[in-house]
C-alpha positions as semicolon CSV with decimal commas, in nm:
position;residue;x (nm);y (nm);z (nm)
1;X;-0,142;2,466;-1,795
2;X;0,059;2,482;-1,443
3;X;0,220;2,790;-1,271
4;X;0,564;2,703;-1,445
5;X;0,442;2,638;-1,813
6;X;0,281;2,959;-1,801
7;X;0,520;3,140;-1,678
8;X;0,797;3,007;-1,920
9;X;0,563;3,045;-2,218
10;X;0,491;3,431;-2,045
11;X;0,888;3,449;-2,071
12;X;0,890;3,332;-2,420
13;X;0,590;3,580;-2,541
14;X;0,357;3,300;-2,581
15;X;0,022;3,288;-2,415
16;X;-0,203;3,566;-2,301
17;X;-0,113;3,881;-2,099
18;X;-0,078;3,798;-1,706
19;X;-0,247;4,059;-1,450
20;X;0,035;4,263;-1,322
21;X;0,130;4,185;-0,930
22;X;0,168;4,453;-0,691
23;X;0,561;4,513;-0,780
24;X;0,691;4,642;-0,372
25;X;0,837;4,408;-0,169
26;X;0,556;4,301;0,041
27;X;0,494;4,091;0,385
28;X;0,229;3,919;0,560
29;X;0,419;3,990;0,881
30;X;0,281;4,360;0,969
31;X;-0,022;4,463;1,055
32;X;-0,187;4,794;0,952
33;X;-0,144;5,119;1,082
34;X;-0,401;5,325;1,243
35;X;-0,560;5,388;1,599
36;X;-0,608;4,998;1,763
37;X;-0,330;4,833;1,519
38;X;-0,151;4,570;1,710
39;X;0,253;4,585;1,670
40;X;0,416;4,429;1,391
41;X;0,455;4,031;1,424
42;X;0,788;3,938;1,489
43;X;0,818;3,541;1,322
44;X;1,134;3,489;1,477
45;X;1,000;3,603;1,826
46;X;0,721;3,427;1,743
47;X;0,876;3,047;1,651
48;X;1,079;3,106;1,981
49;X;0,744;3,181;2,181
50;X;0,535;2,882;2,014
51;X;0,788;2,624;1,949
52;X;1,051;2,679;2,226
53;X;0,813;2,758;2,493
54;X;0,493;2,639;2,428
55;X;0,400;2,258;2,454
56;X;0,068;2,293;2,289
57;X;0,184;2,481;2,001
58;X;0,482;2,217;1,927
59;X;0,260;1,935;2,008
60;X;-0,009;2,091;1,738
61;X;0,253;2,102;1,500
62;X;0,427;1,815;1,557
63;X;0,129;1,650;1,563
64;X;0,050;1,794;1,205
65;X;0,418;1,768;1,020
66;X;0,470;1,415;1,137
67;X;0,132;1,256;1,005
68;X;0,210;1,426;0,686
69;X;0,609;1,339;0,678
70;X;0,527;0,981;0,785
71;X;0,233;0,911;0,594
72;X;0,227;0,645;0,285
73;X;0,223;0,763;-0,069
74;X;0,069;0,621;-0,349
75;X;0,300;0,396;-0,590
76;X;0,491;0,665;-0,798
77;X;0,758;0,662;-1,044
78;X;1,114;0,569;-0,821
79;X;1,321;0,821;-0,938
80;X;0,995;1,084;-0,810
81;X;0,905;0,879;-0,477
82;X;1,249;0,885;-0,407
83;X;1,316;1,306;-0,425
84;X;0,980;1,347;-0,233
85;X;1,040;1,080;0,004
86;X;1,400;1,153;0,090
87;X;1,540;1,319;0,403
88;X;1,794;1,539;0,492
89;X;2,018;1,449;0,820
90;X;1,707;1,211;0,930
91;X;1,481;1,528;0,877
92;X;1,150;1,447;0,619
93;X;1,146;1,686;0,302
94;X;0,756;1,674;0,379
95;X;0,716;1,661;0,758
96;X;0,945;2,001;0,742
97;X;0,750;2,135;0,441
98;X;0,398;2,094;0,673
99;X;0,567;2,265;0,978
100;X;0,715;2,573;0,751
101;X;0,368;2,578;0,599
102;X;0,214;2,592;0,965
103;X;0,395;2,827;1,103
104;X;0,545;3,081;0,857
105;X;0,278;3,003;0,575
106;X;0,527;2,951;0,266
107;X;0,718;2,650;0,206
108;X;1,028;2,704;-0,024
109;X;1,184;2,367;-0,224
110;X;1,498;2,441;-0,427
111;X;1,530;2,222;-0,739
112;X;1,914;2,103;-0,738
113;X;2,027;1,933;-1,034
114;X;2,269;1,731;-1,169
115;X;2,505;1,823;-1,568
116;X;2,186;1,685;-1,757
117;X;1,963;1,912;-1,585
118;X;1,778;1,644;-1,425
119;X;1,698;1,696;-1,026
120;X;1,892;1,505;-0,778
121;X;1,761;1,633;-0,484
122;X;1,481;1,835;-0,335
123;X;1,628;2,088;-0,057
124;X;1,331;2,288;0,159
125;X;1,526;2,661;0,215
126;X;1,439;2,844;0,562
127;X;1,130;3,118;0,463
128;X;1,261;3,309;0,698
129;X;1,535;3,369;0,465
130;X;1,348;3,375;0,154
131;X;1,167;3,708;-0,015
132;X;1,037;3,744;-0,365
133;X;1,226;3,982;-0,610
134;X;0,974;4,039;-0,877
135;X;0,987;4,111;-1,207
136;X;0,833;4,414;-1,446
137;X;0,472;4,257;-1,407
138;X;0,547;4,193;-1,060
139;X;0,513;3,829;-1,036
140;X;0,783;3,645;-0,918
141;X;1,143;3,640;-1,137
142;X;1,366;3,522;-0,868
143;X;1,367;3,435;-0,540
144;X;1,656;3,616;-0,304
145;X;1,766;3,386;-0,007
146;X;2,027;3,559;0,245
147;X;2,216;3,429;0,542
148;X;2,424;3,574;0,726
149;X;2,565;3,845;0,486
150;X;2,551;3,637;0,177
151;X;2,275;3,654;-0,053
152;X;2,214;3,419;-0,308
153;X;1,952;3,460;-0,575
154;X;1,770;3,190;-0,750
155;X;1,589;3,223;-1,083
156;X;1,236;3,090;-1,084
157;X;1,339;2,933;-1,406
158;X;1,659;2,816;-1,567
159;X;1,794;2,874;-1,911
160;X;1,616;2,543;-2,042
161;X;1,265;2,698;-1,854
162;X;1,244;2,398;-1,634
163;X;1,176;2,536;-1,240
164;X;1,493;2,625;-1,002
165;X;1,225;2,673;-0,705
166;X;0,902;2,529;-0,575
167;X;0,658;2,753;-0,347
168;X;0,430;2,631;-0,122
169;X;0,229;2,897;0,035
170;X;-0,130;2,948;0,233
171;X;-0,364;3,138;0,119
172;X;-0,326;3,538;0,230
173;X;-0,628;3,755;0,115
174;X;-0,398;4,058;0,136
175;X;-0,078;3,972;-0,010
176;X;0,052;3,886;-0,375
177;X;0,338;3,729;-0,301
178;X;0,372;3,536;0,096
179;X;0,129;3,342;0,274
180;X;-0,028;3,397;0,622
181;X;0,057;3,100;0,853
182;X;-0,151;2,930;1,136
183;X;0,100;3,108;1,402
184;X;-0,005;3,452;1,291
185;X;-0,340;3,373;1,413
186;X;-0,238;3,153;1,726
187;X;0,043;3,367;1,827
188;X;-0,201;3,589;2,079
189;X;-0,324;3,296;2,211
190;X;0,016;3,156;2,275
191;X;0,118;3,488;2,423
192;X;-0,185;3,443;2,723
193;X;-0,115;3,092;2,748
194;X;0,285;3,116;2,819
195;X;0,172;3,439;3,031
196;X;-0,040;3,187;3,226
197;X;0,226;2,941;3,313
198;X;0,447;3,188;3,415
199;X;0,199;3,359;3,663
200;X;0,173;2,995;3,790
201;X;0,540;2,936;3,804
202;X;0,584;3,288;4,000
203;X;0,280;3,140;4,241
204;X;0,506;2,850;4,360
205;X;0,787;3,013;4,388
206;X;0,668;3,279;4,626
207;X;0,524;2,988;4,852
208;X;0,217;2,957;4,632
209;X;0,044;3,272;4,832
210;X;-0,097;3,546;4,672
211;X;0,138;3,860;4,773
212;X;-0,002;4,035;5,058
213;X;0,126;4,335;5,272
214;X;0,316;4,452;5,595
215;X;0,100;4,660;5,788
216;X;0,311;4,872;6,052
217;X;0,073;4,969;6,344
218;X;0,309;5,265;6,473
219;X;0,176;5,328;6,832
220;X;0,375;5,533;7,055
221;X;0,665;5,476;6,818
222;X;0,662;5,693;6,529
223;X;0,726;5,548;6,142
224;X;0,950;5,357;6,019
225;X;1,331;5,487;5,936
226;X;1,445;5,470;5,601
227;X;1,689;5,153;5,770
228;X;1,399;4,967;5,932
229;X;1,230;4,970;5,590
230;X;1,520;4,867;5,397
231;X;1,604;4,618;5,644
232;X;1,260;4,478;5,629
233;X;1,178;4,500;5,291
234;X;1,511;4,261;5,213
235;X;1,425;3,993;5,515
236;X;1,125;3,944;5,286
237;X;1,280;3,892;4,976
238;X;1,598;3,697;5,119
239;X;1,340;3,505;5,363
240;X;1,038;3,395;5,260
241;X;1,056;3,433;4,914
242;X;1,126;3,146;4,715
243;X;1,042;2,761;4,672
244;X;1,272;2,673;4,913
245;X;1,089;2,889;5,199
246;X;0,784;2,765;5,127
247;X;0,567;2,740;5,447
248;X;0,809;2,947;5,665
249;X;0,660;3,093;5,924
250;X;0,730;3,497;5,915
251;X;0,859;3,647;6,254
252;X;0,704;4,008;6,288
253;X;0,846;4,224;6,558
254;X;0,622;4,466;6,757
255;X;0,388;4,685;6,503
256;X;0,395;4,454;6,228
257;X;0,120;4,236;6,119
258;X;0,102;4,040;5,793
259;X;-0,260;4,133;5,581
260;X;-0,288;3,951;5,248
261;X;-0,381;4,172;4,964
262;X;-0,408;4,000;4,573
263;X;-0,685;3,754;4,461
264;X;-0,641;3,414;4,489
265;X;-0,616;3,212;4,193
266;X;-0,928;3,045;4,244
267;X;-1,083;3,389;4,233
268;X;-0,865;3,467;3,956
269;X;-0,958;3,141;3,740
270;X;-0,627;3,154;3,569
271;X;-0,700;2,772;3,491
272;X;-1,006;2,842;3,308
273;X;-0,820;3,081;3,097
274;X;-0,531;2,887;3,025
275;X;-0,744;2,581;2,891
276;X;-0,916;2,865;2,684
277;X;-0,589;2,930;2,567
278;X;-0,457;2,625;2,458
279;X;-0,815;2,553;2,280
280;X;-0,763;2,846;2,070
281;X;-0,402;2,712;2,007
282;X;-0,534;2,377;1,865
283;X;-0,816;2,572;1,681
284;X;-0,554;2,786;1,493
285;X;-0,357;2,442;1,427
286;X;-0,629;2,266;1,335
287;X;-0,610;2,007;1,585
288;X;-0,840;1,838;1,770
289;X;-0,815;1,963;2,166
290;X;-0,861;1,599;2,314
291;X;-0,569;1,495;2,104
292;X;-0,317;1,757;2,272
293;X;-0,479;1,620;2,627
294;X;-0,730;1,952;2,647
295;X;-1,002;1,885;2,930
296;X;-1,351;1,995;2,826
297;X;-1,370;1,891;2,474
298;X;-1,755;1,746;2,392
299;X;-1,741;1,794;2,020
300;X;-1,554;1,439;1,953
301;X;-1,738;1,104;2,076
302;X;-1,409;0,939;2,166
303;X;-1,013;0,968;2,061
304;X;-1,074;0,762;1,743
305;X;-1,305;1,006;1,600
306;X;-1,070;1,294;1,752
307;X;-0,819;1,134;1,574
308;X;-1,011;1,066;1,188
309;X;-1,098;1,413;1,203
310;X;-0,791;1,565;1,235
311;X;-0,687;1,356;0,919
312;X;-1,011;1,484;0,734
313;X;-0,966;1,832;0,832
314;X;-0,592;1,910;0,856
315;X;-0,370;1,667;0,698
316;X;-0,520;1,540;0,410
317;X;-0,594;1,902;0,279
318;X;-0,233;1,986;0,368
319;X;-0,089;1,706;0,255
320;X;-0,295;1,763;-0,129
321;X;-0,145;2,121;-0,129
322;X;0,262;1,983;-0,062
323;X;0,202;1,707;-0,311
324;X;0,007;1,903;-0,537
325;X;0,254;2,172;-0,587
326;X;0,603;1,933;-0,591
327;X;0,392;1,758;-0,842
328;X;0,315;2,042;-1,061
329;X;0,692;2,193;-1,035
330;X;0,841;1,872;-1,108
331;X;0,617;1,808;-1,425
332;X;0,894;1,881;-1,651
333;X;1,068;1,563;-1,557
334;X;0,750;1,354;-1,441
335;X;0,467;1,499;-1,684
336;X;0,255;1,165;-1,620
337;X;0,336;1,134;-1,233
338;X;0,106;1,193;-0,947
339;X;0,166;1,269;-0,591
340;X;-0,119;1,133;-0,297
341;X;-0,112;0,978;0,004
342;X;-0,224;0,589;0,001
343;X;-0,580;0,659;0,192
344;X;-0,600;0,230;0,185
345;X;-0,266;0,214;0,417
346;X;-0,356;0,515;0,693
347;X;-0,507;0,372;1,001
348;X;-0,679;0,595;1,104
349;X;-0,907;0,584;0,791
350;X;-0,927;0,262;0,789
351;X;-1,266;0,192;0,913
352;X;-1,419;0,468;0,624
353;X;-1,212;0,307;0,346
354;X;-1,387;-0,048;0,428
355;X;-1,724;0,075;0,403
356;X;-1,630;0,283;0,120
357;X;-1,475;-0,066;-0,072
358;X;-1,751;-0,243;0,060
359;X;-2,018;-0,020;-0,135
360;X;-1,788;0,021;-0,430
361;X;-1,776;-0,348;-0,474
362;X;-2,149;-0,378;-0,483
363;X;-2,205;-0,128;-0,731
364;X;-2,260;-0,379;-1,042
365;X;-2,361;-0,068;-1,242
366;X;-2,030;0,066;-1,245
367;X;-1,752;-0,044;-1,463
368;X;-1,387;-0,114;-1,318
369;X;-1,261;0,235;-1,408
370;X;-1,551;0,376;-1,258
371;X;-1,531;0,214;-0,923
372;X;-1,106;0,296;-0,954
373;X;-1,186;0,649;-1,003
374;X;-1,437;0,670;-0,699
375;X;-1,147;0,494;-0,477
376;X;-0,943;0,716;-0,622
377;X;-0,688;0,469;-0,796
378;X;-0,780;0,600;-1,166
379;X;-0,422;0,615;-1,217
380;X;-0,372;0,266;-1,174
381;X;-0,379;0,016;-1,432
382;X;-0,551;-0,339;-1,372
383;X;-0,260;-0,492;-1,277
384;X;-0,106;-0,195;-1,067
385;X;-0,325;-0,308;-0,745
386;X;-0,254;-0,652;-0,768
């Protein structure tokens, strides 16, 4: 029995007694309090840091959503292959699903339907807009979505108990109701890494010198007025700070000689810990470091294996968990329909798929439906393949 036929037989007082959900409106967003807590994570802040500013972080996800959004599906029912497969202003329904999924950790799909109560289209809502109202038990009655100053709320379930609302969420050990996305975990590392580049970018624009001081050797001639400082301190700044003085020589009047203070950034190794940045970046994403162009990486033989495992590892699992759960809410229209992506038409699998075949097909033991089900084309009838 799925999430939605329990819950509409729960509604109807079939079934057995659910575990009550913790009832508060809760978020994965905040940390906990006490001596060491960081401050609370700020998603917006967050997307702006990772996606806006960040090339590794975009590249991750981009890297993740578009596999997903532009990979081939198994032959499916048309009216089904058609909701899942549509797009929205040249946006995918899935590739946007797999980025809201990586980043905020819950996916939201509203349901919209037609007179007959049959769905028309599948819409994915900003989860940044999205919070759970719960019911009496505490699981989920309604979903609230506000923008702006306009909230609308959206029954799980409609008066014929067939699903207004899909969620997609990750897993969060500490949370009934919202899912903890990769950014939570990458945002530090995104943090150092931006940090990084701008320490860089600051570099070349002061001349790519490390900041150094004006030593005044008074002599005879006493200290410096308040004037002479002033005077000297914006020469500097107007002077010979700046891309575009880069190289300048400095003229130093009598008393004055230059004596260079900070690190350099050899010293400093501000490369080595922006590559250590970036690694943890990819980590959190799940994607392979020589993929995003990361130096150092020793764990993958060459690109192609780089490249298989990040199918393996990230978006076949992710990819299972979007299909799996439009699948499950749209089993009131599609009961015998299944949603996975065509493992014979990716590329990158190709070469495991052959040998896979290749030992399938020599298995006399097995029967037909035995060798579809370890290809995983059970579903398919003899003639379905050909």
């Amino acid at each position: 029995m799925s999430f939605f036929q329990s819950l509409a037989a729960a509604f109807k007082g079939g079934g057995n007694e659910r575990a009550p959900l913790a009832r508060a409106f809760t978020s994965p967003w905040f940390f906990a309090d006490g001596p060491g807590s960081r401050a609370p994570f700020d998603y917006p802040a967050a997307v702006r840091r990772a996606w806006l500013e960040n090339p590794v972080a975009q590249r991750a996800v981009r890297l993740v959503a578009e596999g997903i959004g532009g990979a081939p599906l198994q032959p499916a029912e048309p009216a089904l292959a058609a909701l899942v497969t549509a797009t929205s202003a040249g946006q995918s329904l899935l590739e946007t699903l797999a980025a809201q999924l990586l980043l905020h950790g819950n996916g939201y799909v509203q349901v919209l339907k037609d007179a007959a109560g049959r769905p028309v289209e599948l819409f994915a809502l900003r989860p940044d807009r999205v919070s759970v109202v719960p019911g009496q038990d505490g699981w989920p009655a309604a979903f609230a979505y506000k923008a702006g100053d306009r909230t609308l709320t959206i029954p799980v379930l409609d008066e014929d108990a067939s699903p207004n609302l899909i969620h997609i969420r990750h897993f969060h050990p500490a949370d009934d109701h919202y899912g903890a996305g990769c950014l939570a975990a990458a945002d530090q590392a995104i943090a150092t890494h931006n940090a990084a580049s701008a320490w860089n970018r600051a570099l070349l624009e002061n001349a790519a010198r490390p900041s150094g001081a004006l030593v005044y050797d008074p002599g005879d001639a006493g200290t410096l007025t308040t004037d002479q400082f002033e005077r000297l301190r914006d020469e500097l700044a107007r002077a010979y700070s700046g891309e575009g003085n880069a190289g300048r020589p400095m003229l130093l009047e009598g008393g004055l000689k230059w004596q260079a203070m900070a690190m350099t950034p050899a010293d400093m190794d501000f490369a080595t810990l922006k590559a250590a940045a970036a690694r943890d970046v990819a980590l959190a994403f799940g994607v392979p470091p020589m993929l995003l162009g990361l130096p150092g990486d020793a764990t993958y033989a060459n690109y192609r294996e780089a490249n298989r495992a990040l199918w393996r590892l990230t978006l076949l699992p992710l990819a299972a968990k979007i299909l799996g759960a439009l699948g499950e809410g749209l089993a009131t229209w599609f009961p015998e329909a299944r949603l996975a992506i065509d493992l014979d038409q990716v590329p990158a699998l190709a070469e495991d798929r052959e040998r896979l075949w290749a030992q399938v097909s020599g298995a006399d033991f097995l029967s037909a439906q035995e060798k579809r089900a370890m290809l995983g084309l059970e579903h398919l009838g003899p003639a379905a393949k050909e």
